[in-house]
N, C-alpha and C positions, 0 to 999 in steps of 0.2 A: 591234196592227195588223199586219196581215200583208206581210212583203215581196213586192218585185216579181213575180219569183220565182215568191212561191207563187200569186199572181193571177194566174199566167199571161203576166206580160209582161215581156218581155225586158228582162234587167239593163242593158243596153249602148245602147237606145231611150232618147231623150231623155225629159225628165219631159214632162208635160202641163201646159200654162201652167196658172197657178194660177184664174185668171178660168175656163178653159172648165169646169175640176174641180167648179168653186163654183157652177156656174150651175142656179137652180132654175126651174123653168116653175109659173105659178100659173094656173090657169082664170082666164076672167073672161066667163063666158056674160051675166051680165046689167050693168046701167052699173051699180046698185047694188056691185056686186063691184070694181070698179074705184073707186069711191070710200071704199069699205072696204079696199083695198091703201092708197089715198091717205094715211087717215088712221090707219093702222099704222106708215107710213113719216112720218110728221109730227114724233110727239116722239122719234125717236131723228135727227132733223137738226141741224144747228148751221152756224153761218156758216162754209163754207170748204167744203162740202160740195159734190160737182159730179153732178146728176144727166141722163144722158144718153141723150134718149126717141129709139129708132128705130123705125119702120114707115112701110108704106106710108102713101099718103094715107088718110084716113080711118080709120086702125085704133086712133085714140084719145088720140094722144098730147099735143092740145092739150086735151081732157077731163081727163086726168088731170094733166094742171098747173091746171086751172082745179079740181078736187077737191081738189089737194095744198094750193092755195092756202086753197081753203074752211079745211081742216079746218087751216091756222095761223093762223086767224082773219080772214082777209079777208072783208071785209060784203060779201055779198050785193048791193048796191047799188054795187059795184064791178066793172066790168065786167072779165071775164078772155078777153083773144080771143089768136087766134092771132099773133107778132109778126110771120108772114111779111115782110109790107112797109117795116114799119117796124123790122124783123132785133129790136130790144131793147125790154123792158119792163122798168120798175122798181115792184116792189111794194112796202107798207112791211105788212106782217102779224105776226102774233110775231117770226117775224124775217124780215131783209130777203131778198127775190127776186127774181133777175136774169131773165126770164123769156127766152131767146132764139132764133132761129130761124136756122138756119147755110145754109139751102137753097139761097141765092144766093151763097153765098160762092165763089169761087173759089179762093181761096191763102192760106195763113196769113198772107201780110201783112194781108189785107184784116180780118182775124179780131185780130190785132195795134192795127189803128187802130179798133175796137170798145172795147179796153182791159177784155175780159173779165177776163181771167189778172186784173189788178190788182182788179177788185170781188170777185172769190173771196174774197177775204180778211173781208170784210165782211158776206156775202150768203152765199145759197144760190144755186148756178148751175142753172138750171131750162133744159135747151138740147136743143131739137130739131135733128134732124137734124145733131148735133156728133160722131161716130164718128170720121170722118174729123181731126177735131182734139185728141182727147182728149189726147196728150201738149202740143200747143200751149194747155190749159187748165189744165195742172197735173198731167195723169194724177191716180192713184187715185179712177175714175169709178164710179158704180153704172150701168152700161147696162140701160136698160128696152124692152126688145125687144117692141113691140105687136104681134100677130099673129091674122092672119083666121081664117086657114085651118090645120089643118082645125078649131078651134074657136076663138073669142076666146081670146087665151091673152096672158101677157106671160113672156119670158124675163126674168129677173134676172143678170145678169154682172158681178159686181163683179170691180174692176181692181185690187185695194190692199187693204192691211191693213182700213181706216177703211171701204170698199163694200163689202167680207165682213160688217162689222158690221149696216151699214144695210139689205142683200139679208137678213140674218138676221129682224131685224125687222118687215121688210115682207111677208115671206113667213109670219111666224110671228102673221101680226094675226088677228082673230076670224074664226075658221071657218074657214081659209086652207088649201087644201089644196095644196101646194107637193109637187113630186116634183125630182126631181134631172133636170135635161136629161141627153137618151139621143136617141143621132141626131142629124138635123138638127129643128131647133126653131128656129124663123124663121129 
């Protein structure tokens, strides 16, 4: 590997957080493609796991909890809706799913009397709009960054050891054509 240095970047420049370095961007022009991320990222999950869907409204990110959940076995005859209102869902699928929605939240206290941080342990943390809270959840997050413009796209950001595994995964599922984010990417 080559040093700084010889890449051109200054020895004496801070590093680059490890999360922006890792971060891949994956197409997702059709829903199909987005429920083929889904079920890439399926069997490398395990209870403790915290995954953390950003984008605007509509750019898919209660789609790709209601995919993530299909493909850990949830029947079809179980409805998977957005938790806006009711902020948390509990799923029981291969394994258990915290499903939840941060959008109203105001302050880590209010995020504290949810008693997320404590179901981590047990569950996969499935949490829209939770950026703002990632250290108040546990940190080492996979952030999944949905994105419209300029094509359906989702960034991958993992925050920790254990979301560099799971962004590997998901980006590396059937037919997945992942590039390294460059620029700004949602």
């Amino acid at each position: 590997m080559r040093s700084r240095e010889e890449r051109g970047v200054d020895p004496a420049a801070p590093a680059e957080p490890v999360a922006r370095r890792a971060a891949l961007v994956v197409p997702l022009p059709r829903r199909r493609d987005t429920v083929h991320l889904a079920q890439a990222l399926a069997p490398a999950l395990a209870p403790g796991d915290l995954l953390v869907l950003t984008g605007d409204l509509g750019a898919g990110k209660t789609f790709f909890a209601r995919a993530l959940l299909r493909a850990l076995g949830l029947p079809t005859t179980v409805a998977v809706t957005s938790p806006t209102f009711g902020l948390v869902q509990e799923y029981a699928a291969r394994l258990p799913v915290v499903h939840a929605d941060l959008y109203r939240l105001g302050s880590p206290d209010e995020l504290r009397e949810l008693g997320l941080r404590e179901r981590r342990a047990d569950a996969v943390l499935c949490v829209e709009w939770g950026a703002p809270y990632v250290a108040d959840l546990g940190g080492d997050a996979l952030e999944l960054a949905f994105c419209l413009e300029p094509g359906r796209a989702v960034v991958l950001r993992p925050g920790g050891a254990r979301a560099r595994g799971l962004a590997r995964a998901a980006a590396g599922g059937p037919d997945r054509r992942a590039a390294r984010a460059r620029g700004r990417a949602c």
